[in-house]
C-alpha positions as CSV (number, residue, x, y, z in Angstrom):
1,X,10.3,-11.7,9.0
2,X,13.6,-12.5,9.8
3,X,14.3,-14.2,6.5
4,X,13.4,-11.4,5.0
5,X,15.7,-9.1,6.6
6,X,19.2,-11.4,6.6
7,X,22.1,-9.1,6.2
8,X,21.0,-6.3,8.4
9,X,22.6,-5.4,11.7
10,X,20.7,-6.7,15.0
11,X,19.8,-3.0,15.7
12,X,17.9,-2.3,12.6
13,X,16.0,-5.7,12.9
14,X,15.1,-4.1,16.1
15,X,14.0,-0.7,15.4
16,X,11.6,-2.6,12.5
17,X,10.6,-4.8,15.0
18,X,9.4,-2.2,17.3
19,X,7.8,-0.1,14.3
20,X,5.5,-3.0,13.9
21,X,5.0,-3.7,17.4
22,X,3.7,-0.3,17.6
23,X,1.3,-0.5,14.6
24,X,-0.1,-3.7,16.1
25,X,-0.8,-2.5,19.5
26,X,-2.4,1.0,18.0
27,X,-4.9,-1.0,15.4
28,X,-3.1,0.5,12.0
29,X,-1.4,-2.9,11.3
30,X,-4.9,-4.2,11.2
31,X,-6.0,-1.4,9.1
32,X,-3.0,-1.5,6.7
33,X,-3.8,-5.3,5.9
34,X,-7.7,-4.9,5.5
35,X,-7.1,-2.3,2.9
36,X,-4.3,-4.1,1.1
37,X,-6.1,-7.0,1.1
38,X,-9.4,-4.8,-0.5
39,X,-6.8,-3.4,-2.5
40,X,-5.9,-7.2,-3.8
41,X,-9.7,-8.2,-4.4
42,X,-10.5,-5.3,-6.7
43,X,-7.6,-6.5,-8.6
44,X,-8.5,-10.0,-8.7
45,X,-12.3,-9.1,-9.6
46,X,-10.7,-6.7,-12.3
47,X,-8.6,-9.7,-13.7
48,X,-11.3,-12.4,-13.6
49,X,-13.7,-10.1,-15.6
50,X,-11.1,-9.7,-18.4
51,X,-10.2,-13.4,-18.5
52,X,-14.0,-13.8,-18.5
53,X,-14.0,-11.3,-21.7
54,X,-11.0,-13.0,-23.2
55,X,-12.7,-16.2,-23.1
56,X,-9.9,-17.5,-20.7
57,X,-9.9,-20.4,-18.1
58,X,-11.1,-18.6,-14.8
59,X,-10.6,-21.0,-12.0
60,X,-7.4,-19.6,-11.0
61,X,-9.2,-16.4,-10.8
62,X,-12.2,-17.3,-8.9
63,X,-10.0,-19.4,-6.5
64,X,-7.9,-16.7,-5.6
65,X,-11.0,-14.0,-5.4
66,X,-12.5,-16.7,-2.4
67,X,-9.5,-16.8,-0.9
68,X,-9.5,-13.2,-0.9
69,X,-12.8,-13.1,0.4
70,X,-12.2,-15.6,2.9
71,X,-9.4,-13.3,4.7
72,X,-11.1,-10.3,4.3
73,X,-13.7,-11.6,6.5
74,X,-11.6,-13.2,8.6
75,X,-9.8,-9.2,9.0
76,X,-13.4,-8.2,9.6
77,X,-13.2,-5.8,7.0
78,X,-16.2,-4.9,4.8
79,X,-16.6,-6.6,1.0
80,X,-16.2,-4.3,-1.8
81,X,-20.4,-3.8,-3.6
82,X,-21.1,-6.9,-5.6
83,X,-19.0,-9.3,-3.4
């Protein structure tokens, strides 16, 4: 997090700091990271069915779906149908 924001002023690291506070304590951070991670796993099961069309190698593809997986559970968010 501060990496990421090198170059800004010590104010505006914490006004963003307090945004995510806030988001944290009210449950939407929570929310916002089960969908994007939903979000990532339809893409990844997207991806490894056209490599699986394309005759490409799929490990990479399968690996990153059960990570995936793995921290959507871990979010306690619900798998996508088929998962």
């Amino acid at each position: 997090m501060l990496e990421s924001n090198k170059g800004k002023s010590m104010l505006e690291f914490q006004e963003l700091m307090t945004v995510f506070q806030l988001l944290h304590w009210n449950g939407s951070l929570k929310a916002m990271r089960e969908r994007q991670c939903s979000r990532q796993l339809a893409a990844t099961e997207r991806e490894l069915e056209e490599a699986r069309l394309a005759g490409k190698e799929l490990r990479f593809h399968k690996e990153k779906k059960d990570i995936l997986m793995l921290a959507a559970g871990q979010l306690g968010g619900a798998h996508p149908p088929g998962c």
